[in-house]
MARNU-846828 format. One record per residue (C-alpha): y, x, z; residue number from 1. Coordinates in Angstrom, 3 decimals, padded with zeros to 6 digits. Example, Ala and Ser with C-alpha at 12.3 -4.5 7.8 and 13.67 -1.06 7.14 Angstrom:
2
+----------+----------+----------+-----+
|        v |        u |        w | num |
+----------+----------+----------+-----+
| -004.500 |  012.300 |  007.800 |   1 |
| -001.060 |  013.670 |  007.140 |   2 |
+----------+----------+----------+-----+
//
This chain:
405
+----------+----------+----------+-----+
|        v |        u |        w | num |
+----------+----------+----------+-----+
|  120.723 |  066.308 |  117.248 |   1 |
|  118.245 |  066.751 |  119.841 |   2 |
|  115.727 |  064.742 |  117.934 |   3 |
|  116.390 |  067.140 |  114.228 |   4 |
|  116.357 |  070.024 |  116.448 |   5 |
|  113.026 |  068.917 |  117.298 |   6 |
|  111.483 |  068.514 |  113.788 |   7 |
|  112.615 |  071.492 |  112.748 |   8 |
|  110.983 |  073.889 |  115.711 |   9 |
|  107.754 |  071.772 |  114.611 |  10 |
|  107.916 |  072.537 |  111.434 |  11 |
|  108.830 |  076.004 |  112.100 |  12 |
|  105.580 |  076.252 |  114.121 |  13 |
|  103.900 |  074.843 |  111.572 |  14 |
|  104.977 |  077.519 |  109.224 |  15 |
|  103.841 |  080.152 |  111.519 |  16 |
|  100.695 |  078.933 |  111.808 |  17 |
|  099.699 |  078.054 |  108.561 |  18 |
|  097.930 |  080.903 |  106.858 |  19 |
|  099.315 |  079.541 |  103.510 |  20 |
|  102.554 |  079.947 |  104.209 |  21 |
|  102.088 |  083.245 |  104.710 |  22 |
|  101.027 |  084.204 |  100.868 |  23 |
|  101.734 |  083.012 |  097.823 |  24 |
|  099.831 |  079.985 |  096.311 |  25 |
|  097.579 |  079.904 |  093.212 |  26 |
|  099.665 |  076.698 |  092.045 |  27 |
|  103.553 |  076.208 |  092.662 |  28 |
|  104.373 |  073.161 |  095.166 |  29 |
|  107.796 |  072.994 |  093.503 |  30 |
|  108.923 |  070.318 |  091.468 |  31 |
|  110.313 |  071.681 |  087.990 |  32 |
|  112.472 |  068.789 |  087.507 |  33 |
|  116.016 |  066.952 |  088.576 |  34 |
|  115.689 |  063.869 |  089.880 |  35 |
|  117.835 |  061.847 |  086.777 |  36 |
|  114.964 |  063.159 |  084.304 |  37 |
|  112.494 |  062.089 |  087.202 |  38 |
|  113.586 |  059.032 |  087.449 |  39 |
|  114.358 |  058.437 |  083.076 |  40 |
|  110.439 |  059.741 |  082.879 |  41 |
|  109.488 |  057.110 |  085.395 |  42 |
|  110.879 |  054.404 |  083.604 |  43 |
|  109.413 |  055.043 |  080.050 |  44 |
|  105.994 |  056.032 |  080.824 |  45 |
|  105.362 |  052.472 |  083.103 |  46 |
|  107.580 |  050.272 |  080.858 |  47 |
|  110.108 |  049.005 |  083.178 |  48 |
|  111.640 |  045.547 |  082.286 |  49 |
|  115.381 |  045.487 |  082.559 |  50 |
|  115.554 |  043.615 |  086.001 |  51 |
|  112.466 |  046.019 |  087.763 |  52 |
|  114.827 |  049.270 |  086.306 |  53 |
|  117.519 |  047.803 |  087.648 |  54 |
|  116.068 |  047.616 |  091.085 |  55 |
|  114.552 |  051.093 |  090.860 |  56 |
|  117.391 |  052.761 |  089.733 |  57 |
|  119.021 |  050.502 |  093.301 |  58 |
|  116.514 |  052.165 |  095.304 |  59 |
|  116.950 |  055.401 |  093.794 |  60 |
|  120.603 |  055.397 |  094.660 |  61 |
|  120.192 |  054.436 |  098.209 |  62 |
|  117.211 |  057.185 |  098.794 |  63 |
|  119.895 |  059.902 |  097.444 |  64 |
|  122.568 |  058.878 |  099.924 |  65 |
|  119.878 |  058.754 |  102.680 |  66 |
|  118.858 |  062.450 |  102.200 |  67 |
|  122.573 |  063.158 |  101.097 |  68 |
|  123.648 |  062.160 |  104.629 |  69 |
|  120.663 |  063.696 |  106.176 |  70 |
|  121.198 |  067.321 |  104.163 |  71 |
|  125.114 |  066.665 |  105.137 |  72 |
|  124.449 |  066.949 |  108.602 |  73 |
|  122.191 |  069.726 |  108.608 |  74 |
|  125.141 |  071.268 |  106.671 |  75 |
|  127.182 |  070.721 |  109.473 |  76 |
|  125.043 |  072.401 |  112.016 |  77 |
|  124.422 |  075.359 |  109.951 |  78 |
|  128.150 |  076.072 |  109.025 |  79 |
|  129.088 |  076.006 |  112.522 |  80 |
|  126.554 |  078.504 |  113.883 |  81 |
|  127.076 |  080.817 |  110.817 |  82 |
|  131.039 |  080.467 |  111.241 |  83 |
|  130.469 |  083.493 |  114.337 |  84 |
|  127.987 |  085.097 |  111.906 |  85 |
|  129.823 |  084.970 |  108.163 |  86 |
|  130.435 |  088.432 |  106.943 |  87 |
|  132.999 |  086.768 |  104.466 |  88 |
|  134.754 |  084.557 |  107.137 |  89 |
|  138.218 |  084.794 |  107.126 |  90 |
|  139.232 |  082.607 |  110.452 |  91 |
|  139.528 |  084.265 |  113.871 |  92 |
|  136.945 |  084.155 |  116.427 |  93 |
|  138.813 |  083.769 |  119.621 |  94 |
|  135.971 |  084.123 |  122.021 |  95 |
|  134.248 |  087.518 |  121.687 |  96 |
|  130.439 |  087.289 |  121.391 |  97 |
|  127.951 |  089.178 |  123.639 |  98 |
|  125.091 |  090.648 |  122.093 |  99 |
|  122.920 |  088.591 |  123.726 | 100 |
|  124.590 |  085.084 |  122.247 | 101 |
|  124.930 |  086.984 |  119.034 | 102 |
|  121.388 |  087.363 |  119.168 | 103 |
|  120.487 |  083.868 |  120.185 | 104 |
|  122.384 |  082.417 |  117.358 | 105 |
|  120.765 |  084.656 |  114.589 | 106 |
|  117.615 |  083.371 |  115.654 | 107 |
|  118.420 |  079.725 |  115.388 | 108 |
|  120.386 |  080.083 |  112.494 | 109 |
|  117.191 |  081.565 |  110.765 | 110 |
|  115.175 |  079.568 |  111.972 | 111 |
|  116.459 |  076.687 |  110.789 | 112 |
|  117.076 |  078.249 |  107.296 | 113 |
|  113.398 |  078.935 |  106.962 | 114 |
|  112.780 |  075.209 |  107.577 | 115 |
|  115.274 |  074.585 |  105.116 | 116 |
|  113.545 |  076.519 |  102.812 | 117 |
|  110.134 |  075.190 |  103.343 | 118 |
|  111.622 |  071.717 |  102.314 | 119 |
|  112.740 |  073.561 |  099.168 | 120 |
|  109.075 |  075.148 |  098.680 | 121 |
|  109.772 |  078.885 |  099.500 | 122 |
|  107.160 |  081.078 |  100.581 | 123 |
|  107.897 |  083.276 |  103.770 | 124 |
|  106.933 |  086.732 |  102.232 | 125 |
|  104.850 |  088.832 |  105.181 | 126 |
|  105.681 |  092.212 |  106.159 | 127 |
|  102.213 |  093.322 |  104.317 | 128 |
|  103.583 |  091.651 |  101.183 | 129 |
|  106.522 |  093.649 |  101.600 | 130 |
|  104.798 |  097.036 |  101.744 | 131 |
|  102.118 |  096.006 |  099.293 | 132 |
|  105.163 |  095.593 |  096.733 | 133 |
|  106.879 |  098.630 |  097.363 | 134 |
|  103.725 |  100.633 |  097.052 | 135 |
|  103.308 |  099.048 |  093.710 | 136 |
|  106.702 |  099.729 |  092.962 | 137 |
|  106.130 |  103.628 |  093.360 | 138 |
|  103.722 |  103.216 |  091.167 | 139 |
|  105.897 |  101.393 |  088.094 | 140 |
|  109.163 |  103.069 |  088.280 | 141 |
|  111.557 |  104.478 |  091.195 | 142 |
|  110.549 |  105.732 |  094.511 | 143 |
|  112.732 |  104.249 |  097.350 | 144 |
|  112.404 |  104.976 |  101.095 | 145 |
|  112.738 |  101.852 |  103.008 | 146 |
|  113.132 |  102.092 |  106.356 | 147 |
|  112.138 |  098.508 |  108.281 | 148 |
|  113.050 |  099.662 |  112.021 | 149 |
|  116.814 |  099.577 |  110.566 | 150 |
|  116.557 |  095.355 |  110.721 | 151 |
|  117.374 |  093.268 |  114.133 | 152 |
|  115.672 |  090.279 |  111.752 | 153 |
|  114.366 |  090.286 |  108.039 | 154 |
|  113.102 |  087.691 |  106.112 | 155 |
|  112.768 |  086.817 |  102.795 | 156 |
|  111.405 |  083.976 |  100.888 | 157 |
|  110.240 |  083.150 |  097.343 | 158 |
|  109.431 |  080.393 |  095.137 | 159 |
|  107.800 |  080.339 |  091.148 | 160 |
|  105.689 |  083.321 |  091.466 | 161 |
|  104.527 |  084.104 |  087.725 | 162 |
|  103.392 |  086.967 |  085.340 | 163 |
|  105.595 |  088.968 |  082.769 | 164 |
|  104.899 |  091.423 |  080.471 | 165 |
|  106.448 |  095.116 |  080.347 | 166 |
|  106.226 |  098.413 |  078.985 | 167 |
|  106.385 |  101.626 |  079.844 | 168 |
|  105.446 |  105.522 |  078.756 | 169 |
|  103.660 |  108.061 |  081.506 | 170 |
|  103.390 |  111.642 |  080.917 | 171 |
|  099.694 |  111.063 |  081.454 | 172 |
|  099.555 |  108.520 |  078.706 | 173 |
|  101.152 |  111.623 |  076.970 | 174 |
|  104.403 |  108.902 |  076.664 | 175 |
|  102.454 |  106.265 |  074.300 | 176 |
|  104.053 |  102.751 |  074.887 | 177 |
|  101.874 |  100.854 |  077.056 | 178 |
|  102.380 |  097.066 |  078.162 | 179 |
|  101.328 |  096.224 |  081.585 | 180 |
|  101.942 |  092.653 |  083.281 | 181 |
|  104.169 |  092.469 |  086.537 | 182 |
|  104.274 |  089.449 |  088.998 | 183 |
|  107.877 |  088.248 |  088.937 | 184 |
|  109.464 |  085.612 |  091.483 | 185 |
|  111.988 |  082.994 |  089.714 | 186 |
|  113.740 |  082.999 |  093.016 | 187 |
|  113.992 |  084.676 |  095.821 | 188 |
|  116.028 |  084.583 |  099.297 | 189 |
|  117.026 |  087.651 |  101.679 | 190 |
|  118.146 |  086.852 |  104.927 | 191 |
|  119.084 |  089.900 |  107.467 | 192 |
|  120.769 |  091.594 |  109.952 | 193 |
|  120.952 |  095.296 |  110.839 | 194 |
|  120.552 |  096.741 |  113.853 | 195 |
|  123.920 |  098.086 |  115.860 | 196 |
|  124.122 |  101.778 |  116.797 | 197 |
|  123.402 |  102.634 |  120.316 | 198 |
|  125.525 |  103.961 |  123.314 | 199 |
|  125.723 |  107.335 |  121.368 | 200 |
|  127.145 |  106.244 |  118.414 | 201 |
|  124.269 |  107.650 |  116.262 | 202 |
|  123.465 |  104.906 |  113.475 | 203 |
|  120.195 |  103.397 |  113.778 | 204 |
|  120.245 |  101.671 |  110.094 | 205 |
|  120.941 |  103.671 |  106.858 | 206 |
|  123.464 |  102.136 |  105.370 | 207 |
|  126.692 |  102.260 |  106.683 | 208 |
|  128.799 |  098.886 |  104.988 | 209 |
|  126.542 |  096.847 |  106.297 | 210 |
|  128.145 |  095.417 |  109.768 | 211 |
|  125.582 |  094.903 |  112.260 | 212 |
|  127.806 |  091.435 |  114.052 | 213 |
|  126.655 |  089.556 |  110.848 | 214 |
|  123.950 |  087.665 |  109.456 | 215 |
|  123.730 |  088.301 |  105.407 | 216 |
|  122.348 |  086.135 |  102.877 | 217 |
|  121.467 |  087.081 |  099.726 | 218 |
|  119.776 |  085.113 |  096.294 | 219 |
|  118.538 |  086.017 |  093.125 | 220 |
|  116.626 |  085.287 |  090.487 | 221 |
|  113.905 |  086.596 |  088.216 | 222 |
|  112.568 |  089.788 |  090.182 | 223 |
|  109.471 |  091.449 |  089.771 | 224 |
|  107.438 |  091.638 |  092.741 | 225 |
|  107.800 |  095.385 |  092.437 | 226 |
|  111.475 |  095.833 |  092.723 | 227 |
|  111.451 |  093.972 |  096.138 | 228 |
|  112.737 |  097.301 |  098.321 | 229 |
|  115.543 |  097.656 |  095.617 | 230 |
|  117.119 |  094.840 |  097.375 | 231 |
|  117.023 |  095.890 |  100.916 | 232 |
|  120.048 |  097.418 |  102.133 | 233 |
|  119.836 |  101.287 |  103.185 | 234 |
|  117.051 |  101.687 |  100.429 | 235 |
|  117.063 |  105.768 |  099.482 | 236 |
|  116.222 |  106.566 |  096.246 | 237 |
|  113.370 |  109.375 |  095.394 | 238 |
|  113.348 |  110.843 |  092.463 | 239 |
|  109.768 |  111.128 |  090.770 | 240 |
|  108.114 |  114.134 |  089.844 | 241 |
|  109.248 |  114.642 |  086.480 | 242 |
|  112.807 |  114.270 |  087.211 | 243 |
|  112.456 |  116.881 |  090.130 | 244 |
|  110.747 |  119.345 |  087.617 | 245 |
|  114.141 |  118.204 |  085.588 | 246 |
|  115.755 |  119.580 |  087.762 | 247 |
|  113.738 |  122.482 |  089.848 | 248 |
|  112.453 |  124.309 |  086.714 | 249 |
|  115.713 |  125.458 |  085.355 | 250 |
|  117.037 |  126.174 |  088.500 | 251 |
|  114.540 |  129.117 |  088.856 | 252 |
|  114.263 |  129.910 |  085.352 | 253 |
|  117.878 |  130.197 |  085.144 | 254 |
|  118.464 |  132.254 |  088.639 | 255 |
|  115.376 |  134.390 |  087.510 | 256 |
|  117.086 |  135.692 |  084.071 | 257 |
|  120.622 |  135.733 |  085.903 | 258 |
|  119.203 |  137.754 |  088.809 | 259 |
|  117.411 |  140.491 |  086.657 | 260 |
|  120.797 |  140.927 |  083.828 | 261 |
|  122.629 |  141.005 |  086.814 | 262 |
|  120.547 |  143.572 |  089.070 | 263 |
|  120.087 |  145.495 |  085.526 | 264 |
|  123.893 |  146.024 |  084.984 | 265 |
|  124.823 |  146.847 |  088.533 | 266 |
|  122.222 |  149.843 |  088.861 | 267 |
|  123.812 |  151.049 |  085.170 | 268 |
|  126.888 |  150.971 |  087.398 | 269 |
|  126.720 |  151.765 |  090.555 | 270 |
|  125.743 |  154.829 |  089.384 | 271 |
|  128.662 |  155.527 |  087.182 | 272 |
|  131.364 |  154.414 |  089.161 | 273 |
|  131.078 |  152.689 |  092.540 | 274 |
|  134.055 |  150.188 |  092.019 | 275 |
|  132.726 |  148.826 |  089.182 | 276 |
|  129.690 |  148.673 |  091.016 | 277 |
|  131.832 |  146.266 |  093.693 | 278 |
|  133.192 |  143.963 |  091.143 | 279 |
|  129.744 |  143.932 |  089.515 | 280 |
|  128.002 |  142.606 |  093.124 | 281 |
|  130.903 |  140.223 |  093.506 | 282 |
|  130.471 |  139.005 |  089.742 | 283 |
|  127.024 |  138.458 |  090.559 | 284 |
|  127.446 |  136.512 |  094.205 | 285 |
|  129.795 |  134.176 |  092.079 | 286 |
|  126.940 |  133.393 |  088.928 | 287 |
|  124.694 |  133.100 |  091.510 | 288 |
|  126.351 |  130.227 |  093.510 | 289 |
|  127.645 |  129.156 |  090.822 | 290 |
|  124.325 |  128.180 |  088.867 | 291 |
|  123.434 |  126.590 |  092.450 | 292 |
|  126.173 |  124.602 |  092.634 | 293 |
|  125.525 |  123.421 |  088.807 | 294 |
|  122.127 |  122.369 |  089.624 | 295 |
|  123.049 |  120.817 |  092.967 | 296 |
|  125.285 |  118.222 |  090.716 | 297 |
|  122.896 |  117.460 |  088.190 | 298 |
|  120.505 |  116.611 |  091.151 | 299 |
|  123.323 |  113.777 |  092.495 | 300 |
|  124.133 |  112.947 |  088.420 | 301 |
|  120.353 |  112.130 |  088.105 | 302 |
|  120.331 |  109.862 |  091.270 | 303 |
|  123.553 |  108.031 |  090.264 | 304 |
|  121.945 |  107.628 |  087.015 | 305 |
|  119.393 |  105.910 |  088.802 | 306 |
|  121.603 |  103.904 |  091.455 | 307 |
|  123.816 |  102.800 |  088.279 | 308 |
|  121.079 |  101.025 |  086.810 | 309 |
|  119.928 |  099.105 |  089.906 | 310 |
|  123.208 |  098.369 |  090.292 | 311 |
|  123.535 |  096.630 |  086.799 | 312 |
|  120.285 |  095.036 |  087.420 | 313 |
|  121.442 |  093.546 |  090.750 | 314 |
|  124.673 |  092.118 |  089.141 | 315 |
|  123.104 |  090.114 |  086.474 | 316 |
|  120.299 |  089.308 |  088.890 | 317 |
|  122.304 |  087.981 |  091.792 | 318 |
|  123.057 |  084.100 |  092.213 | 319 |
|  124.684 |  083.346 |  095.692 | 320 |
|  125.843 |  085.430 |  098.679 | 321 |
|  125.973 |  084.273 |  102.388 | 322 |
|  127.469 |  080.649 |  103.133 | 323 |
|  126.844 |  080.085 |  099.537 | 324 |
|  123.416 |  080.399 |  099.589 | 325 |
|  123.108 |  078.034 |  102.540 | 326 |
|  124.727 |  075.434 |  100.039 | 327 |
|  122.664 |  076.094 |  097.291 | 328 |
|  119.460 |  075.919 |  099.478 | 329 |
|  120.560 |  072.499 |  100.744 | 330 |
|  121.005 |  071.000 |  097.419 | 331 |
|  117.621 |  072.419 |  096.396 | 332 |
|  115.990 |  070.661 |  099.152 | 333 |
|  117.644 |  067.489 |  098.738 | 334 |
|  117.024 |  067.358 |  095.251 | 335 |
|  112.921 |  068.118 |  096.238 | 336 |
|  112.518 |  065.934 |  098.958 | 337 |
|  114.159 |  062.960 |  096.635 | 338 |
|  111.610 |  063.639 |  093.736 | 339 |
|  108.769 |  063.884 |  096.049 | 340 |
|  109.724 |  060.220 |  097.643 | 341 |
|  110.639 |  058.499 |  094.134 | 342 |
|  107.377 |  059.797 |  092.570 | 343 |
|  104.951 |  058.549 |  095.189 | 344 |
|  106.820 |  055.514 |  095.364 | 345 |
|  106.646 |  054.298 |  092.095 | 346 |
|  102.863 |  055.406 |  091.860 | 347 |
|  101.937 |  053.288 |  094.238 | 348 |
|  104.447 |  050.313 |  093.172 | 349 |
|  103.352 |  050.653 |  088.972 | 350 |
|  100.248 |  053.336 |  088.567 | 351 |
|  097.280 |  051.594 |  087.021 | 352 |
|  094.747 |  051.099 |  088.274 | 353 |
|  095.312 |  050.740 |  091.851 | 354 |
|  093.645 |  048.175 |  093.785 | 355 |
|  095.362 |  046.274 |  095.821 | 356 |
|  093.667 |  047.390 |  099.005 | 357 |
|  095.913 |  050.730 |  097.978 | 358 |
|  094.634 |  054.274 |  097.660 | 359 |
|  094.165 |  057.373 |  100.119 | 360 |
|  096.197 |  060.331 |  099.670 | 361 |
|  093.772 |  062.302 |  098.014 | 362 |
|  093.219 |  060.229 |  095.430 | 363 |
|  097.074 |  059.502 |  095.146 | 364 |
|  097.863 |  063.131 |  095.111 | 365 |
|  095.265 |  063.826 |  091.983 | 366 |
|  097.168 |  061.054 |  090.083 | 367 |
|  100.946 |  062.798 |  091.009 | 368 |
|  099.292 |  066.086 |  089.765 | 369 |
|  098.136 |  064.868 |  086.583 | 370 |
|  101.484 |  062.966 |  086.033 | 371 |
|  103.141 |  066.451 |  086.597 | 372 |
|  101.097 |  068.139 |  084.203 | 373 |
|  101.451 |  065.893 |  081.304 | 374 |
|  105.380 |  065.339 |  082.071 | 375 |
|  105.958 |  069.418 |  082.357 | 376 |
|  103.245 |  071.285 |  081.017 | 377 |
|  102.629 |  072.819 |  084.632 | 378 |
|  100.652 |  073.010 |  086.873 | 379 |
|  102.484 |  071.581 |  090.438 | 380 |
|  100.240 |  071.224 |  093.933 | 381 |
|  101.983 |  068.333 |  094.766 | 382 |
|  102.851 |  067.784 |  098.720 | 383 |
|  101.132 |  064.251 |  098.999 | 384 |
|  101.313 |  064.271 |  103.211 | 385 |
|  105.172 |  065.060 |  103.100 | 386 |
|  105.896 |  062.727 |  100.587 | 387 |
|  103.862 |  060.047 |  101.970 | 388 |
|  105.345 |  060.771 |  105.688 | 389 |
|  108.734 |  060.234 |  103.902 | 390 |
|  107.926 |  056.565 |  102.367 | 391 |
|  106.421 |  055.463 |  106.073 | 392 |
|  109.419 |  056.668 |  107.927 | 393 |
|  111.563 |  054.622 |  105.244 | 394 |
|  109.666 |  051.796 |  105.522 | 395 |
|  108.659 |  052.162 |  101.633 | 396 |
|  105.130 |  052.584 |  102.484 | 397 |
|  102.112 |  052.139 |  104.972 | 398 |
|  099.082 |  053.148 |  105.985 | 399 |
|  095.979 |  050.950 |  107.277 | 400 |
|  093.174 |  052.060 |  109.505 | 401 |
|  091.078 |  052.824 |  106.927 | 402 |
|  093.590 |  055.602 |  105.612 | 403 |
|  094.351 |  053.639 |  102.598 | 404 |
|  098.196 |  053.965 |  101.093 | 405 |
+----------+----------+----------+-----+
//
């Protein structure tokens, strides 16, 4: 344990201090493919006589039960720290946690989620990636507050960043139908906890259901880049210009022509007869809040309109929640960790030409690329240093002094 907990702080360095980490990359490091197809591939494109596929498929085998094993502890670990932090968990906790602990063990649980998710190829998405989205956001469709200072930790990750076409009308496009193309993750992961309220009671986060003892965990899939602060918890939705003119202009209109018929009729009375002149006034307090209180709920039926359709977006959108996603996440980076060792394996074991003196990485990694592209029609910046580091700690593969695999 001490020796994994080890690897993973260095790698969680090494995520910190890597500036590409910290933004999205031109090409996609993940590996579009399960392992069976991997492996089925393999075996047609080098012609692999019965007893050589018969081996691989041997090897294969025993490299999935190595990671399997290796995934099922990590499993272990994580399940046990998240058991005092599960929103869903059902068992009792019979020792009450301090906030300090609580603290310490939402740091280390996501901390070793985000090395988790590094093996799977997500991208940590920065706090000025955050804002930059929700500013373009403002600009595309509905204006949400987000307020950041409501988090005790936020992070969220992403993987198959790509393009998709949309359209839209804008009153200053005088509502022509205009298409527009929006960056869209494939996936993405929310992890977070809210901050508690303080010795007064007062609230410090905005939404209320969301308990402040737990860690939450949240997946989803195909979301454009601009609908990013629809998934944070406490979001507040704004309504845009037009929908406030909706809603302002015949609120004074309307008070306007009920004020003057009103104020007309009561002088007509009061100087007549000075009851009717009472029951006039009253009449008139009672249109008056009335046409308030009419406007006042199509305001809230316009931002339920609103918060109905995010909602229905979210539904259809959402994959996992919580301990699930911590399963998922696992089997993600099993399944890319065992197609990174299999490929460079059998590149170096079949691949022709490679002398027999072997091949540095770089040139190994260029041949894994173009494999990738002809086998998916992608694209893939292929991870040569973790996949080679994999084969040398198995034993599969080694490296001589002159750097040569």
């Amino acid at each position: 344990c001490s020796v994994n907990q080890s690897e993973d702080e260095n790698l969680i360095a090494g995520i910190e201090q890597d500036p590409i980490a910290r933004k999205l990359p031109e090409r996609a490091t993940f590996i579009p493919l399960r392992h069976t197809d991997l492996r089925r591939r393999l075996c047609e494109t080098f012609l692999l006589t019965e007893p050589e596929k018969e081996s691989f498929e041997q090897l294969c085998g025993r490299l999935q039960a190595i990671f399997h094993v290796e995934h099922l502890g990590l499993l272990l670990q994580l399940e046990e720290i998240y058991s005092r932090l599960n929103p869903d968990g059902e068992l009792l906790d019979l020792e009450a946690l301090d906030e300090p602990t609580r603290d310490w063990l939402t740091d280390n649980l996501v901390d070793r989620i985000s090395s988790l998710l590094y093996s799977a190829h997500y991208k940590r998405l920065s706090r000025e990636e955050l804002e930059r989205a929700i500013e373009i956001g403002w600009q595309w469709g509905v204006r949400l507050d987000v307020d950041f200072e409501q988090f005790r930790r936020l992070e969220i990750f992403a993987r198959g960043y790509r393009t998709v076409k949309a359209t839209r009308r804008r009153l200053r496009n005088f509502f022509r139908k205009e298409t527009i193309e929006l960056p869209e993750f494939q996936r993405l992961i929310m992890v977070f906890r809210t901050k508690p309220s303080d010795e007064h009671g007062n609230a410090k986060r905005a939404d209320q259901t969301v308990d402040s003892n737990f860690v939450y965990l949240k997946t989803f899939k195909n979301i454009p880049e601009t609908d990013l602060e629809i998934l944070l918890p406490g979001s507040k939705i704004r309504l845009t210009r037009l929908d406030q003119a909706k809603i302002l202009l015949p609120t004074v209109s309307g008070t306007a022509i009920t004020v003057y018929k009103l104020v007309r009729s009561l002088l007509v009375l009061s100087v007549a007869f000075t009851l009717n002149a009472i029951l006039g006034w009253i009449i008139f307090l009672g249109a008056t809040i009335g046409y308030v209180v009419k406007s006042v709920l199509s305001y809230f039926r316009t931002k339920n309109k609103y918060q109905f359709g995010l909602t229905k977006s979210l539904y259809l959108k959402n994959l996992d929640n919580n301990l699930g996603v911590i399963y998922r996440i696992l089997n993600e980076a099993e399944e890319q960790e065992l197609c990174e060792t299999v490929l460079a394996y059998t590149l170096l074991w079949k691949h022709e030409p490679i002398p027999s003196e072997g091949v540095t990485s770089e040139e190994l990694d260029d041949i894994a690329e173009k494999f990738l592209l002809d086998t998916t029609e992608r694209e893939v910046d292929f991870e040569i240093h973790d996949a080679l580091g994999k084969l040398a700690r198995l034993g599969l593969a080694e490296v001589d002094s002159q750097g040569r695999w």
